[in-house]
N, C-alpha and C positions, 0 to 999 in steps of 0.2 A: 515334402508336404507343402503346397502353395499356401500361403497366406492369404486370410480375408482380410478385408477392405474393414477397417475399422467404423465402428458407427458414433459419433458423437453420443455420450453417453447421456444429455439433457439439449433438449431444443435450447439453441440458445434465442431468446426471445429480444429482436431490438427495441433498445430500451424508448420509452416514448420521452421525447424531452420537453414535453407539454404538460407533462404530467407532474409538476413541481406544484403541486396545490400545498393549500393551506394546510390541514392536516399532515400531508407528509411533511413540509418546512416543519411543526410544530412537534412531530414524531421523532424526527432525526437531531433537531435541536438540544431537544429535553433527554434524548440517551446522550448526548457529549456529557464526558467525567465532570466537567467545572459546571454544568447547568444541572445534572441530577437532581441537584439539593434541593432546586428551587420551586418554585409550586408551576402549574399547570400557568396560571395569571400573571406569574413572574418570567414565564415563557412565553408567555404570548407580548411582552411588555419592550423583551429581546430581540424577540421575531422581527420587528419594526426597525431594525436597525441592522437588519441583515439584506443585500440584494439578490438575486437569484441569477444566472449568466448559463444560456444553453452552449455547447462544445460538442463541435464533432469533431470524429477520432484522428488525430494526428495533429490538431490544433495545441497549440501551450499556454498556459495559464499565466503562466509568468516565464522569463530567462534568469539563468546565473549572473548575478552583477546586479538585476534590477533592485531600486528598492525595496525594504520588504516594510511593505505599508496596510499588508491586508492578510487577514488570517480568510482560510477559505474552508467549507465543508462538501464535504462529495453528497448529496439529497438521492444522486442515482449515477453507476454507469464507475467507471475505476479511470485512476490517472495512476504513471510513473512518475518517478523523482529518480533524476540521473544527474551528474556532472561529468567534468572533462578531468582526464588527471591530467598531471603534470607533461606526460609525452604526447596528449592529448587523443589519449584514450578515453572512452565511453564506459564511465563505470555507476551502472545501473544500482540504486540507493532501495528502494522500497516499490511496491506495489500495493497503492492503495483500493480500497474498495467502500462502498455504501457505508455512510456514519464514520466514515474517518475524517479527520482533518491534519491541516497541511500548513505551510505559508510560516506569516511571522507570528508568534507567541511572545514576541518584547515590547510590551506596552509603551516602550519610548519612543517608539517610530526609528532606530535609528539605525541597525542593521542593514542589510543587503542579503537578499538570495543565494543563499553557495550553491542552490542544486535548481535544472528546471525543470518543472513540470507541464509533463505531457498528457493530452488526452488517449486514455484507448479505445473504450468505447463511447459513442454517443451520451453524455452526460449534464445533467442539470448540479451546478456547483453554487453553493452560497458562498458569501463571503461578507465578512465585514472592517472597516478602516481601524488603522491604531488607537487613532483618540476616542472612537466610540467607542473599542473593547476595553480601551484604558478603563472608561466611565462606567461600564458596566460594572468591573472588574472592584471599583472606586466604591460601587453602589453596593455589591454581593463580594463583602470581602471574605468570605467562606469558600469562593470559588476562587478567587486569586492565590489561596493558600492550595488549593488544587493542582493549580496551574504551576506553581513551584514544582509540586509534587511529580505531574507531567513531563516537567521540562529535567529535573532529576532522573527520571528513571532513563528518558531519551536519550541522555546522555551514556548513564549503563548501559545502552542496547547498543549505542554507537561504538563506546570502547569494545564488549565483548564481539562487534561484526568486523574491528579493526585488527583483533587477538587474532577470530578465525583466517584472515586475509594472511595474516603474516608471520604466525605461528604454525600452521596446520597444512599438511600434504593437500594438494589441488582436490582429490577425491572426497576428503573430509568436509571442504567447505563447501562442495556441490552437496553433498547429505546433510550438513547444517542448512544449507537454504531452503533444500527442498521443506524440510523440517519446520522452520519460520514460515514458509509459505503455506503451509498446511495447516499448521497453527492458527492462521488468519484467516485464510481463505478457502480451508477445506469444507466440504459436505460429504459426510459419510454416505454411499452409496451402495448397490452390490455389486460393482467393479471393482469399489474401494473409496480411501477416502480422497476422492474429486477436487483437485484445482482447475476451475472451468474459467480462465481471463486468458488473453490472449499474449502468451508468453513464451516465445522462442528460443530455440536453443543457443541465439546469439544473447539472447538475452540473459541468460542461465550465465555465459561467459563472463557477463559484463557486470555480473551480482557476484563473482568468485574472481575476477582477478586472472582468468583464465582468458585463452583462446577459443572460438567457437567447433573448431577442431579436435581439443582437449575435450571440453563440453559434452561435445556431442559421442566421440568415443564412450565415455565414461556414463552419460545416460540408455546410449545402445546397450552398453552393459549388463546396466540395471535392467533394461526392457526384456533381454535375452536369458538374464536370472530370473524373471519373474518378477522384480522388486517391484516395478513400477509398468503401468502403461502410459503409453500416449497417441495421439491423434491430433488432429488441428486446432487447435485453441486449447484443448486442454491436458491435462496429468494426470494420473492416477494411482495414488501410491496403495501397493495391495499387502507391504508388508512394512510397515511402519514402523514395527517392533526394530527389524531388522538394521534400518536407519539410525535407531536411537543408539542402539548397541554401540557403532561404532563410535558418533558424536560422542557418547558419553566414557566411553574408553581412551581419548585423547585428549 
């Protein structure tokens, strides 16, 4: 039986990077965890202390080593977060998207970047300097007690993705990623539930600790059981249940 040509399951629409109006800055601002609290007026008070920086795809926001002097927010468009390991391997950290933020969370200014961030698609990123967030942070300390909170829980999600790397068969931690990524970046569809960012199966390697070889075997797999589709730029997990099953059995 010949196979059809698969069809991108969502126009992906390029994002406009002009499009970082006041509203959206005040939209994306006010849903971060540490600003919730605060009123519409106490957003807009923030806002003014944020810059706006347009990025097309393949450009970095920062390197590994650099300072880390600026906390950043994605307004539109997704960025990676990768480092080097030690044999000077590409081991792919997170993929963010729309309302996340990134960068530095240590109001001392004194840190350094361990990871760099890259643009994927065409995106509008805010950002703001240490000692402004210190001062905000200074002024709204409901939201500094947040940001503990933040920086605790990031830490849990880093030891449990350091467990899955070196604990668990090559297989398990391609079905825990998929898992996290769908968590984040799924939209349920009637393919299934949709991760639509631009994420290859080297890159799938480089988030498990694997080779793109291993990788890719082990997602054909999935595609050939039915578990998952895929196509160009995106995933489609059709049996999610089936994923859980194993993650949660090891």
């Amino acid at each position: 039986m010949s196979k059809q040509r698969r069809r991108v399951p969502i126009n992906a629409n390029e994002v406009d990077v002009h499009s970082c109006t006041i509203d959206l800055r005040l939209g994306i601002l006010h849903n971060l965890p540490f600003f919730k609290i605060l009123s519409r007026d106490e957003v807009s008070e923030v806002n003014k202390f944020f810059n706006d920086v347009h990025f097309a795809p393949g450009e970095n926001v920062y390197f590994s080593g650099d300072r880390a002097a600026r906390l950043y927010v994605i307004a539109s468009g997704t960025v990676k977060l990768f480092k080097y390991s030690s044999d000077g391997k590409t081991v792919l950290i997170d993929v963010l998207k729309q309302g996340e933020f990134f960068g530095n969370l240590d109001p001392s200014g004194e840190a350094v970047y361990v990871e760099t961030a890259e643009v994927q698609t065409a995106s509008c990123i805010l950002n703001i300097d240490s000692n402004n967030f210190r001062n905000i942070l200074e002024k709204y300390p409901n939201s500094a007690l947040i940001v503990l909170d933040i920086i605790s829980k990031r830490l849990r999600e880093s030891y449990e993705m350091l467990r899955q790397l070196s604990a668990q068969p090559v297989e398990n931690r391609i079905f825990y990623t998929l898992l996290k990524l769908a968590e984040k970046l799924g939209e349920q569809k009637e393919i299934g539930l949709l991760i639509q960012i631009p994420l290859s199966r080297k890159d799938i390697a480089e988030m498990t600790g694997t080779t793109p070889e291993t990788a890719s075997r082990i997602m054909s797999k999935l595609q050939n059981d039915d578990i998952i589709v895929t196509g160009r730029k995106w995933i489609a997990i059709k049996n999610i249940n089936y994923l859980k099953r194993i993650v949660e059995t090891n």
